[in-house]
Every structure is written in C-alpha cells, then in structure tokens.
Phi, psi and omega in degrees: 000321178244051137281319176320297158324287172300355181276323195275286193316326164307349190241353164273285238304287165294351165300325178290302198212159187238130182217116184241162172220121183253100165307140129296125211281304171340104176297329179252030141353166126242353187265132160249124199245126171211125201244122180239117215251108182224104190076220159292004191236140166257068169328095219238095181249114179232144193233138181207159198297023186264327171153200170242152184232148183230104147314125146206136200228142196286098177309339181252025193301309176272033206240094176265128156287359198277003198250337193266111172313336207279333187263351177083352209044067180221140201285345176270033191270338170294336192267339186277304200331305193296316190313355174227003194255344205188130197233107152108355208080333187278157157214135178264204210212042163250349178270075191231174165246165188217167171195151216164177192240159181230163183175184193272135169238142165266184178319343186223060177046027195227147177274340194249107145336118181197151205075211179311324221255017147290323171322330170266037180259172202229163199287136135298000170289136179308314179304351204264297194256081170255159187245140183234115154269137166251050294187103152245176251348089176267117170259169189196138175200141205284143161250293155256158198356196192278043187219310165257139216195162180230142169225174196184191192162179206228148188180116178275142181217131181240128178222127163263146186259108201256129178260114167310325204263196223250353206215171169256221176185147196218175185256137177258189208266037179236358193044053146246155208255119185232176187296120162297100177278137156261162177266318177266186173317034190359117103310332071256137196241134184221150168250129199249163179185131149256188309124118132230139179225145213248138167242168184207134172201161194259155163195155214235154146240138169216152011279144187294320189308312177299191180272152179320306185289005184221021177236158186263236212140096242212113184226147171206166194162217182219136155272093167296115212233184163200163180266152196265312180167187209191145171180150173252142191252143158243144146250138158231196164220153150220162198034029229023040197248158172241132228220142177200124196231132182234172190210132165234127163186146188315347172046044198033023157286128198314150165254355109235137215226158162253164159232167192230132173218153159213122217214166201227145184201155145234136173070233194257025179231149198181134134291168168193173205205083182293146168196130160266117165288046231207129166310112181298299188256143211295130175313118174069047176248335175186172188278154182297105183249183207206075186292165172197185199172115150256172172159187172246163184238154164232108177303149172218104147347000000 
C-alpha cells in the first residue's frame, strides 16, 4: 500500500513540476553539486568543505507565451490566469522558496538527545542540517478584502539530517533503526528525505490601507506531506582515497504526516516555523522523535 501511495504522489506531483537532483559523481570531488529543476527556476546547491552556496536562476526570461497555442495567443492570459489563481484582490506570499535548519524534539520537547535516542543527534550549525522548500502555483481566495485569505500551493520539501557522531543508521534484524557504526574518519554523514506537499494556511495583512508590497503579514496553518523517498550519504577517506557510500531505504521513516507552521513577513521576505506532532519514525521503530525546521523565505513575484 504505500509503494502505491509513493507511486500516485510521484505522478501528480510530475504532472505539475519537474524537480531532478543531479549529484556529483567523482568520490573525489571536494564540491558535491546538486542541481534541481522546479517549474521555471533551476536550483544549483553546492556543498564544499567551506560551507554550502545556494544558486538560482529563472528558466523562462524568453519564454513568449503569445507563440504557444495552449494560451490561444492572447496578451491578457497573465490577467485571465490570476482571476482564478487570486480571489477578491487578496494574494498570498506561498509562491516562495523557503530555507532554514531542521532538526529533532524527543518526547519531552527538548532538542538535545540522550540515552538511546543520541544517536540521532545532529551538527548544531545552522549551515549543516538544512531544509529547502519549494512552492507553486499558489492559489489564493479572499475571506475579507484584499488583506485576509486562506492560500495553498504545490510544494516540495527537502531535509538534510547531518549526524553529529561517527555514524549512520541502518535497520538491524528485527528492522529497527539502530546505529551504523564506522572504523574510519567520517567527513560526512547525513539522512536526506523528500516531500511533496499541499499546505493551506489563513493569512491576514496590515495596515489594510497600504499597498500589498508595503504590509507586513502574519499566516498559520497546516501542511499535509507523504514521503517521496529517502537516503543516507557517508563521507569518508581511506587509504587516502576519499570514498562515498549512499543508501536508499525508507529507513522506517512515516510516509505521512502533517506538521502545523507559522511564519511572519514584511513585503516578500518572512520567517517561518514548522513543527510536526507526527512521529518521524513509524511507532516502536526508531526512536520517538518530533521533526521542525526554521528559517526565511522569499515570495517570488
């Protein structure tokens, strides 16, 4: 049943947007470059022992719709678009990219792990364990005037888990997720998980008075996701060779969950703040954790 799941959600999902992630292959690299393609924008993430740099640039700057039969060639088709995309004048601030660091609560609210449940502690740097979202064609419909609204969007979400220690995690031979231990040095070990995701959230703007671009804005709600897939990367060196071994399996992480977010803005820049009651991991499978993920966002107009 849920090869089922992941199969349908993979095929609305590429019905919308196309999003590839191209690795670098060379174990003996220092960049490892992963490029993603979502809608009109191309996304370039390159990780180097300096840190991570995140590129992007817009794919359709020459892209005339007046040429394409699917529009009929008619110059009001940006304005036929909104009328049903944007209700009322209201428009909401989800056609964004968003980015931020994620991580873990165990049961008792706390980020830091301990007793069984350390294995799954995570680099404290903000740069290390980040989260990327992606999101479009954001619908938007007015409840009151063009300043409160309920909005939604198509929407991808990527997390990397960077493991502070020494180790992965593999299922051990009851298939529960326990630690992967190494004999060498670790450069680095991480758990990567996607997403696809619809989210619905109310968001009111003030002062009403001003123009959309000149108000701040305050939205909250619920993201509903399934899982796309999953896989762990190690870096290492051996023999002085640098060596990089990935794995893909569901690793008893849930394939779906809701998380509750809330996020704050002026004009097209905002914070925001994810938090799932949702089990990272399939109950008595791996240990009970709680993911969330902050960070900022950019509407992009």
């Amino acid at each position: 049943m849920k090869k089922i799941i992941l199969l349908v959600s993979m095929v609305c999902a590429s019905h919308f947007l196309y999003a590839q992630q191209d690795s670098t292959k060379n174990a003996g690299d220092k960049n490892d470059t992963t490029r993603i393609t979502f809608g009109n924008r191309e996304i370039n993430i390159i990780e180097s022992e300096a840190g991570t740099d995140i590129k992007v640039r817009r794919k359709d700057e020459d892209f005339d719709k007046s040429n394409d039969h699917r529009f009929g060639n008619s110059d009001n088709w940006s304005s036929e678009r909104k009328s049903w995309r944007h209700s009322g004048g209201f428009k909401g601030h989800l056609d964004a990219i968003e980015m931020g660091y994620n991580g873990f609560l165990n049961k008792d609210n706390e980020t830091s792990l301990t007793g069984p449940d350390a294995f799954m502690s995570l680099n404290g740097s903000p740069l290390k364990s980040l989260n990327l979202n992606l999101n479009a064609l954001q619908v938007s419909r007015n409840i009151a005037g063009n300043y409160f609204g309920i909005v939604t969007s198509l929407r991808l979400e990527f997390y990397n888990y960077v493991f502070d220690n020494n180790l992965s995690i593999r299922k051990d031979e009851n298939g529960i997720i326990v630690p992967r231990l190494y004999t060498q040095e670790l450069d680095k070990s991480k758990l990567v998980v996607s997403y696809f995701s619809i989210p619905l959230l109310f968001e009111f703007q003030f002062p009403a008075a001003l123009t959309r671009k000149k108000r701040m804005w305050i939205a909250a709600g619920v993201i509903g996701s399934i899982k796309l897939g999953s896989h762990t990367k190690v870096k290492y060196r051996e023999d002085g060779d640098r060596k990089k071994d990935k794995n893909h399996d569901d690793f008893n992480i849930n394939v779906l969950r809701y998380s509750l977010t809330a996020r704050m803005g002026y004009s097209n820049f905002y914070v925001y703040g994810n938090y799932s009651p949702v089990q990272f991991f399939e109950k008595n499978k791996g240990p009970e954790l709680y993911p969330f993920a902050v960070g900022v966002g950019l509407h992009l107009d």
